[in-house]
C-alpha positions, 0 to 999 in steps of 0.5 A, a space after each residue: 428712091 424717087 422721093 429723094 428720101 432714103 430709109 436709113 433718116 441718120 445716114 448708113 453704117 458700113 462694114 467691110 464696103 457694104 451697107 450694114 445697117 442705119 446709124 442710130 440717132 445720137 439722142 434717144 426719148 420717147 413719147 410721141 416724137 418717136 419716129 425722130 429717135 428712130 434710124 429707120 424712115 419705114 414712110 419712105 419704103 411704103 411710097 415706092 415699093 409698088 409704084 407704076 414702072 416697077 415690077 413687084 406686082 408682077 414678082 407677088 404675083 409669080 410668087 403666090 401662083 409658085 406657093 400654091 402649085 408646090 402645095 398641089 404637087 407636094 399634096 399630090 406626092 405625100 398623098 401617093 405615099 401615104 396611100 402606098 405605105 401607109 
C-alpha cells in the first residue's frame, strides 16, 4: 500500500508459502480499544482501493454495465421461452 500501513496490524499467517491470513493479537478484551485486539487494519484498505492511478473506478464500472446487459439478455431469453411454452 502507498500508506506504508499493511491490513494484517499483527503480521501475515503463511501456509504452504502463501498468505493465508492475519496473525490474531496475543491479547484479547474488549470495549472501546477494540481495533487494538483485532488483526485487521480495514482503515488502511479504505484510503487506497480507489485512489487517483488505479483502475477500480473503471473495473466498477465495467462490471455494472456487465450485470445490467446480462439481466436485458437474460430477461429477453426467459421472456422468449415463456411466451413459446408456456
Amino acid at each position: 500500500l502507498t500508506s506504508g500501513l499493511t491490513y494484517c496490524s499483527h503480521g501475515v499467517r503463511m501456509k504452504g508459502g502463501q498468505a493465508e491470513d492475519c496473525e490474531a493479537p496475543m491479547e484479547t478484551g474488549e470495549g472501546d480499544q477494540g481495533d487494538r485486539y483485532s488483526p485487521y487494519r480495514p482503515g488502511a484498505l479504505a484510503a487506497c482501493v480507489c485512489t487517483p492511478g488505479t483502475t477500480c473506478r473503471s473495473v466498477i464500472s465495467k462490471a455494472n454495465i456487465a450485470s445490467v446487459a446480462g439481466t436485458i439478455l437474460l430477461r429477453i431469453a426467459l421472456g422468449t421461452l415463456l411466451e413459446r411454452f408456456g
